[in-house]
C-alpha positions in Angstrom: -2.5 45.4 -133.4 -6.2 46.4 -132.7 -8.6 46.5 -135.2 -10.5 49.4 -136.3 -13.2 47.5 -137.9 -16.6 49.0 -135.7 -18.8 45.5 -134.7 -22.0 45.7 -136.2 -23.9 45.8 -132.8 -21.9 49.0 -132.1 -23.6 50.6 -135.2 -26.9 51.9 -133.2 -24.5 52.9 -130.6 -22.3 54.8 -132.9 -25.4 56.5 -134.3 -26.7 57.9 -131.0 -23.6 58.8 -129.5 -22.9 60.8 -132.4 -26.6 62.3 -132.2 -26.2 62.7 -128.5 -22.5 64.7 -129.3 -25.0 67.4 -132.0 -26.6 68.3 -129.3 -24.4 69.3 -126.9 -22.3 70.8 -129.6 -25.7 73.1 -130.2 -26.0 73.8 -126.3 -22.6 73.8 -124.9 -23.6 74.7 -121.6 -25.6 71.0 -121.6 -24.1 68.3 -119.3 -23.7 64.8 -121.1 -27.3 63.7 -118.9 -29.5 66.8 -120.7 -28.2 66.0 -123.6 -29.2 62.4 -123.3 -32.9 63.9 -121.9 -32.9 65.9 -125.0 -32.4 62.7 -127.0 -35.0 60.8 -125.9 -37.4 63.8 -127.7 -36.0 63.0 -131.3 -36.7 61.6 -134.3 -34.1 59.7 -134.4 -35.0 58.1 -130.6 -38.2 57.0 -131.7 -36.8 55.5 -135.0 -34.4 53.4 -133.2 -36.7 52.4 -130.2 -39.5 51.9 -132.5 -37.5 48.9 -134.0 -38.0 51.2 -137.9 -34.0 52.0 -137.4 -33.3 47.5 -137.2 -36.1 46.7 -139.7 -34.7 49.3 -142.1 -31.2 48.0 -141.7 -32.2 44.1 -142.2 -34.0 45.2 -145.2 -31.1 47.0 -146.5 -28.7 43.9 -146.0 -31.1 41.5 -147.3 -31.2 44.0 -150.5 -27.9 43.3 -150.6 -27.6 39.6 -149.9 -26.4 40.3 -146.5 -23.1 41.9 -148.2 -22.0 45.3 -146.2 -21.6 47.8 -148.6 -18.3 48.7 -146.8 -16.2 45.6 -146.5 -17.6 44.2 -149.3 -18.2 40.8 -146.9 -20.6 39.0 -146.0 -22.6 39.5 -142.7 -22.3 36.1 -141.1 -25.6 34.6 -139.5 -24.6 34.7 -136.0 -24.1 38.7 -136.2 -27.5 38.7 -137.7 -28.9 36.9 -134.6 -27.1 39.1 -132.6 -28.5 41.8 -134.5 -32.1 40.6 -134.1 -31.5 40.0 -130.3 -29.8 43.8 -130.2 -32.9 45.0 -132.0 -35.6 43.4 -129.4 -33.5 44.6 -126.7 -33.8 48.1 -127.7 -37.5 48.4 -128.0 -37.8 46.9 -124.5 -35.3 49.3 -123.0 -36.5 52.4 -124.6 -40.3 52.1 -124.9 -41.3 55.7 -125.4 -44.4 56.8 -123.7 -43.9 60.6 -124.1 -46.7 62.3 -121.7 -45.0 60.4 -118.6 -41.5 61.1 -119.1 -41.6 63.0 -116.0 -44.0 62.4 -112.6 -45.0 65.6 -111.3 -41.9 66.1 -109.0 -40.2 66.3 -112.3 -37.7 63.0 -111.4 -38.0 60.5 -114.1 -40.4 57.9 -114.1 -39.2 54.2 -113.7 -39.6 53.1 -117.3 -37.6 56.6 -118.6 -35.1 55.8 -116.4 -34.6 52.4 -117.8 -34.4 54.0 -121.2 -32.1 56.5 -120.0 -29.6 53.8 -118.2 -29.7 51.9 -121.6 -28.7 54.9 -123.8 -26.2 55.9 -121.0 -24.5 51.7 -121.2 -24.6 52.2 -125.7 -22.4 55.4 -125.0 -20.2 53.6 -122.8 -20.0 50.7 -124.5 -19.1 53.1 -127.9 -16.5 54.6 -125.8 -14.8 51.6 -124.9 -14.7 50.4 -128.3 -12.8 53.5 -129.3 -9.8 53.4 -126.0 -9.7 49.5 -127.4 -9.1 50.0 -131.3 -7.1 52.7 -130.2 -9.0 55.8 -131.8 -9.6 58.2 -128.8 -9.5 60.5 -130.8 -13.9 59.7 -131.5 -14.3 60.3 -127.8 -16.2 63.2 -127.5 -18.2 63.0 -124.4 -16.2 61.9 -122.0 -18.8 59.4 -121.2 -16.2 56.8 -118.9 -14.2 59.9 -117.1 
């Protein structure tokens, strides 16, 4: 029996593969690497790589007394660690500096590439999640064929 019960350091994940599926649901013809190029334009990008999307969410819990609103639990100490050490991860992965996205040979520059690795490994890592807990059926881009 697999659970179905997301990790909490899959939640970010979650959130940009979903934002990452919008998009190419709006451009069909996009491949699964535009769309991800796309992505790092958004709101929602800067929100998470900014650190705002963690700090929001730790505020939120600690509203709460670190009780999800779902399982009704509490969020044990060492997932908030993780959390934290998620959190500092993704700002030094996908440090935005938007007017050198692209060199002028129009190939990615070193540090967009990094950020674009990174949001590639959340999708994956999203994606293997769902073949494990046996919900395939939240596999939309096809990120692991």
């Amino acid at each position: 029996m697999y659970s179905k019960d997301k990790p909490y350091v899959l939640f970010v994940a979650e959130i940009i593969y979903l934002k990452i599926f919008e998009i190419k649901k709006n451009n069909p013809e996009l491949s699964n690497i535009d769309a991800i190029e796309i992505f790092i334009g958004t709101k929602v990008y800067k929100r998470i790589s900014s650190g705002k999307f963690h700090d929001d969410w730790f505020k939120e819990l600690e509203k709460n007394k670190f009780i999800d609103k779902e399982t009704k639990n509490k969020v044990p100490d060492e997932t908030l660690k993780l959390l934290r050490v998620q959190k500092d991860i993704v700002i030094k992965q996908l440090i935005h500096f938007p007017d050198i996205y692209y060199a002028k040979n129009h190939y990615p520059l070193e540090i967009s590439q990094r950020a674009f690795d990174h949001l590639w490994r959340m999708c994956e890592s999203y994606e293997l999640w769902c073949k494990e807990s046996q919900q395939k059926e939240l596999i939309v881009l096809g990120i692991l064929d």
